[in-house]
LOMI-971020 format. One record per residue (C-alpha): residue number from 1; residue in three letters; x, y, z. Coordinates in nm, 3 decimals, always signed. Layout:
<pts>
(NUM,'ALA',(X,Y,Z))
...
</pts>
This chain:
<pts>
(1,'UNK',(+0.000,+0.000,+0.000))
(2,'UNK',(+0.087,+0.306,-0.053))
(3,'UNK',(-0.024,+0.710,-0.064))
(4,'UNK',(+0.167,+0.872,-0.342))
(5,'UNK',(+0.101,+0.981,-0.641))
(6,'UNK',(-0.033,+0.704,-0.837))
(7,'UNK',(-0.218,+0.611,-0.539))
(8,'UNK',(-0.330,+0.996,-0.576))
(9,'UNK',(-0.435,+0.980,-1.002))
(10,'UNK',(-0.673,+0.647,-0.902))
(11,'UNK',(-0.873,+0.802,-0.632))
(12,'UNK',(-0.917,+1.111,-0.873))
(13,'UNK',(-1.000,+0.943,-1.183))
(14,'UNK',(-1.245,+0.712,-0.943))
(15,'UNK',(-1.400,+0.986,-0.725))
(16,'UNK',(-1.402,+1.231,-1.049))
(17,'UNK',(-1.265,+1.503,-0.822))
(18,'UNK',(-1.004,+1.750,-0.955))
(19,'UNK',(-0.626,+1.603,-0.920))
(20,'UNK',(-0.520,+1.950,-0.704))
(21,'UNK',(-0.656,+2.261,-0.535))
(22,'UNK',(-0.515,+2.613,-0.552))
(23,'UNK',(-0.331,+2.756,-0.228))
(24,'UNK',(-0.259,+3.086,-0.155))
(25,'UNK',(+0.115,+3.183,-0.244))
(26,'UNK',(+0.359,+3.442,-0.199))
(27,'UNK',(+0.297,+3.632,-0.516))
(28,'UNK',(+0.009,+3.832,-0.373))
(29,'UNK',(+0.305,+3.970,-0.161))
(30,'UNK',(+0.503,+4.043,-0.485))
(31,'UNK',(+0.233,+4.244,-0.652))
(32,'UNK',(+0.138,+4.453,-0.340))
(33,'UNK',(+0.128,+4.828,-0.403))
(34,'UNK',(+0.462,+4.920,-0.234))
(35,'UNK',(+0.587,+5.284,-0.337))
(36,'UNK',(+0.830,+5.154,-0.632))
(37,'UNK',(+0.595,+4.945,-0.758))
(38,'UNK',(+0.339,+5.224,-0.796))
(39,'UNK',(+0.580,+5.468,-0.929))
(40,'UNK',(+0.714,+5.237,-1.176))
(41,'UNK',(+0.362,+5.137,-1.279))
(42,'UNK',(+0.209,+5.507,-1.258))
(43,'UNK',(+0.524,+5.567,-1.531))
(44,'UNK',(+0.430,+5.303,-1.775))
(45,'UNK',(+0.132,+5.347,-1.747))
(46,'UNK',(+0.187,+5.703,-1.895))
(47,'UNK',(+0.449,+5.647,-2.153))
(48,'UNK',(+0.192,+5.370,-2.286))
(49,'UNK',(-0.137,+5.585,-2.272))
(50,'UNK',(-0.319,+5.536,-2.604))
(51,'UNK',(-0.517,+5.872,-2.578))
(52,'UNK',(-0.806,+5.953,-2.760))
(53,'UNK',(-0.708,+5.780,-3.105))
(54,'UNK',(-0.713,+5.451,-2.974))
(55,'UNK',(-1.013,+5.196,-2.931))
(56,'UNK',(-1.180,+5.191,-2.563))
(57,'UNK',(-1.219,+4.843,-2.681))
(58,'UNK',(-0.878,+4.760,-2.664))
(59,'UNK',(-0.781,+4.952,-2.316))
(60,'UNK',(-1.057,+4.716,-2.174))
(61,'UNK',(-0.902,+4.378,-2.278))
(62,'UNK',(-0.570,+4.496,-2.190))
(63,'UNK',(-0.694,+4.602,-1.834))
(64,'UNK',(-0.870,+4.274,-1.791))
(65,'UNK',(-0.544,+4.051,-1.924))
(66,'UNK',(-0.363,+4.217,-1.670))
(67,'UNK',(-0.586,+4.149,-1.414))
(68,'UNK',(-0.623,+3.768,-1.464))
(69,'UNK',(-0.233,+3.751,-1.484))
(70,'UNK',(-0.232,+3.926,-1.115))
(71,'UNK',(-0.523,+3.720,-0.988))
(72,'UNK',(-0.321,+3.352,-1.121))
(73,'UNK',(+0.014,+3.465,-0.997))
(74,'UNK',(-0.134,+3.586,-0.621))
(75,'UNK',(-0.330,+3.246,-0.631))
(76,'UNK',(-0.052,+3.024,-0.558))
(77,'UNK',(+0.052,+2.719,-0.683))
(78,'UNK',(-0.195,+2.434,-0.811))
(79,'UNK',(-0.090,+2.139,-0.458))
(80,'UNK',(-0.235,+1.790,-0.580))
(81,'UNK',(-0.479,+1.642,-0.311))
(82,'UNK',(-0.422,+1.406,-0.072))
(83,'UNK',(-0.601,+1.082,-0.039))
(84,'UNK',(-0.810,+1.209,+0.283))
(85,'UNK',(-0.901,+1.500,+0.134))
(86,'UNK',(-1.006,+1.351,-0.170))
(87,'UNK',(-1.234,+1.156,+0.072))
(88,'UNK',(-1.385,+1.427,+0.262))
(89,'UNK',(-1.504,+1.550,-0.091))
(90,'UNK',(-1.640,+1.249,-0.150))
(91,'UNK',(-1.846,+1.231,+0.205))
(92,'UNK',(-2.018,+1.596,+0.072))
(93,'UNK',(-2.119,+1.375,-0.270))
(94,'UNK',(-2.223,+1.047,-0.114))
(95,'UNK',(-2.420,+1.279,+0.124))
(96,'UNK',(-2.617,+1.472,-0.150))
(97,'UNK',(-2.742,+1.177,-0.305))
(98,'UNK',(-2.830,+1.043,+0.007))
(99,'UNK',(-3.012,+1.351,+0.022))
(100,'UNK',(-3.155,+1.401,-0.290))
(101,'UNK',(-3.281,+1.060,-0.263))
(102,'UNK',(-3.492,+1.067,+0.027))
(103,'UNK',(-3.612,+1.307,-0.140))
(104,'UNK',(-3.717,+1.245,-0.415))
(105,'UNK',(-3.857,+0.932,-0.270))
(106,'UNK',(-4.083,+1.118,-0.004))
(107,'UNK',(-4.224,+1.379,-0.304))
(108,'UNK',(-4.329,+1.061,-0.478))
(109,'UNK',(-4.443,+0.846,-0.235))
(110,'UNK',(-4.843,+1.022,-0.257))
(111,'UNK',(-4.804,+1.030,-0.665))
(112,'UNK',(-5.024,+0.789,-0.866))
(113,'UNK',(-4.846,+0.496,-1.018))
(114,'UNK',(-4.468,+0.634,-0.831))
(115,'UNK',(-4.503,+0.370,-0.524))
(116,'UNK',(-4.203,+0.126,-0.641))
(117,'UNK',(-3.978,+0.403,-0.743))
(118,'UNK',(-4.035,+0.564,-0.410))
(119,'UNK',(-3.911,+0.288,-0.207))
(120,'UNK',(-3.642,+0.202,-0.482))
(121,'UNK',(-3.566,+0.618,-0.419))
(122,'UNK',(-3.528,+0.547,-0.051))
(123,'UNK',(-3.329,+0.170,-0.085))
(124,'UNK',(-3.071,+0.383,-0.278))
(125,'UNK',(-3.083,+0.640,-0.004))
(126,'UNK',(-3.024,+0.361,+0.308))
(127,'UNK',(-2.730,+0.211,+0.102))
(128,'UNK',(-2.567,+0.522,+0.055))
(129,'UNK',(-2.597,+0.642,+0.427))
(130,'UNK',(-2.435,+0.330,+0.516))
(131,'UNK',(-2.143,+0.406,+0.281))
(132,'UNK',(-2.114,+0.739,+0.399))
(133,'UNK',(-2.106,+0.610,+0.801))
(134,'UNK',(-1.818,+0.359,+0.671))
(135,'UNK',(-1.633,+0.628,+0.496))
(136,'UNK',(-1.682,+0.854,+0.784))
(137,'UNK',(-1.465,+0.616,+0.966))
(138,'UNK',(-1.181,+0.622,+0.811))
(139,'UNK',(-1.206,+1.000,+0.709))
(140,'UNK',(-1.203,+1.058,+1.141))
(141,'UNK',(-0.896,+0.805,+1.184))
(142,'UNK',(-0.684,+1.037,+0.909))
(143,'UNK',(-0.622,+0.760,+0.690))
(144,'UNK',(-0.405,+0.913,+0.415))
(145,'UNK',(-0.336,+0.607,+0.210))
(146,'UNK',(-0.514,+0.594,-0.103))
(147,'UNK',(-0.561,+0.199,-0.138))
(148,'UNK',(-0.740,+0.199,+0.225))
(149,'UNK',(-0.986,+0.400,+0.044))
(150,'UNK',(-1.033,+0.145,-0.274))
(151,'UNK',(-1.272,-0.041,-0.193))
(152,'UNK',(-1.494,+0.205,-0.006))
(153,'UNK',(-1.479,+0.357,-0.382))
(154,'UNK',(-1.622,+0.017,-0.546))
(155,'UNK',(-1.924,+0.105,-0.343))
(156,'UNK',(-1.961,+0.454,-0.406))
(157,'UNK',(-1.899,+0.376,-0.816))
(158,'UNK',(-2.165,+0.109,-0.767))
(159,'UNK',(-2.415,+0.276,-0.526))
(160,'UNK',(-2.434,+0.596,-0.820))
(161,'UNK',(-2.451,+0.378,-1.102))
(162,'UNK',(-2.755,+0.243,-0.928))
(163,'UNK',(-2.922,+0.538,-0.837))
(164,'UNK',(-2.877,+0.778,-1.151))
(165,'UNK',(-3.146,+0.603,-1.374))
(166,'UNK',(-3.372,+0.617,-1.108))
(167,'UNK',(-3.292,+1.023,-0.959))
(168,'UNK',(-3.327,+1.065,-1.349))
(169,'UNK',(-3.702,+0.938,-1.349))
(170,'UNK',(-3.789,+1.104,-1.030))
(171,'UNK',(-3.676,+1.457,-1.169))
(172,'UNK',(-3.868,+1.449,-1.457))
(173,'UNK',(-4.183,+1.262,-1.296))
(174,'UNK',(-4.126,+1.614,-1.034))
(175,'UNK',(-4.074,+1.827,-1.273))
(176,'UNK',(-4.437,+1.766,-1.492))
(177,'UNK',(-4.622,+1.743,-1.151))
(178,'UNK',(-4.469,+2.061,-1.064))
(179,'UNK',(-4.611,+2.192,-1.438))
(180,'UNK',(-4.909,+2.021,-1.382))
(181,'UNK',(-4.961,+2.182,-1.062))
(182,'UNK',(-4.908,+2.555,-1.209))
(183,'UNK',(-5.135,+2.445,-1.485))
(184,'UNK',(-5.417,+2.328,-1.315))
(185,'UNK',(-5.405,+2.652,-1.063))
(186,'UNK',(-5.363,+2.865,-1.337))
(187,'UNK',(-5.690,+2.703,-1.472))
(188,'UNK',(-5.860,+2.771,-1.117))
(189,'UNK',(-5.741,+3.111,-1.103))
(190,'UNK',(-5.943,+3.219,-1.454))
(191,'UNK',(-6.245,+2.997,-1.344))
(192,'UNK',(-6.252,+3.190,-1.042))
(193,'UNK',(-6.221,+3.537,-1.259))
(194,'UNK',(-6.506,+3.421,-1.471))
(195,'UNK',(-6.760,+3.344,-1.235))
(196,'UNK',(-6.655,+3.694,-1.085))
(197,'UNK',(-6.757,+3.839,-1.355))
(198,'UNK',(-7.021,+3.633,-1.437))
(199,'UNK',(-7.161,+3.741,-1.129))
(200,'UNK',(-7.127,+4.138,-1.170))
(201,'UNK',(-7.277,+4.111,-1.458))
(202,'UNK',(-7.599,+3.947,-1.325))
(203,'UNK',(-7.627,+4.262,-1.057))
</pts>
């Protein structure tokens, strides 16, 4: 076993988590308006001013260039992940399918003809809590080697491969009640008009 960086590429290819996170580096430090700096810049910034002749067009994407250069040189340094906090990423995604599950399953369970997806809805949603618990485990003992967490991702791959056909279904079974819904009270609202005028005009 081991926790380096091949260890590192199979949990991110597996988890489908970005390979590294941006830290905060010393170049914000470098680019911080100290009195040469401004001079100097003040003085370019003169000797190439464009004046009227030139485009505002062009100013603009030059000002905004500059800016993204400053913002990716005072961000620091792209740090690949480690195995255990690849896994705490993964504890936020097994928990918002758990999430979404339940429901989904609960907003179906009073819809006509949506019984057996409900309680499929919810069987997804009890497997996946009990992945997250066993995750959650290892994620609070600081394991940091990345084949501890191998199989743990067999069950996650497995557990979302199971459950996106079926969160697919329930959002678009939700999605025409929800139209339905707005249709039919829609409907209600202009019978309601009509008999109100209906009735004003009887007076």
């Amino acid at each position: 076993m081991h926790d380096g960086a091949a260890g590192r590429s199979r949990l991110t290819v597996r988890f489908g988590l970005p390979a590294a996170s941006t830290v905060p580096g010393p170049a914000a430090l470098e680019l911080g308006d100290t009195g040469a700096s401004s001079s100097t810049s003040g003085h370019v910034g003169r000797q190439q001013d464009p004046g009227p002749a030139q485009a505002p067009a062009k100013a603009e994407a030059k000002a905004k260039a500059k800016a993204k250069a400053k913002a990716k040189a005072a961000a620091g340094p792209m740090v690949p992940d480690t195995p255990l906090e690849m896994a705490r990423k993964v504890l936020k995604l097994v928990m918002n399918q758990t999430t979404q599950a339940r429901e989904f399953a609960l907003t179906l369970k009073n819809m006509k003809f949506s019984n057996e997806l409900s309680a499929q809805l919810l069987q997804c949603a009890a497997e996946t809590e009990g992945i997250f618990q066993d995750l959650q485990r290892l994620v609070m003992l600081k394991i940091n080697v990345a084949d501890e967490y191998m199989p743990m991702l067999e069950r996650v791959e497995a557990a979302k491969q199971s459950y996106e056909d079926k969160g697919a279904a329930a959002k678009s079974l939700i999605a025409g009640l929800s139209k339905k819904s707005k249709r039919k009270a829609a409907e209600m609202e202009a019978a309601k008009a009509e008999a109100a005028k209906t009735e004003e005009a009887s007076k």
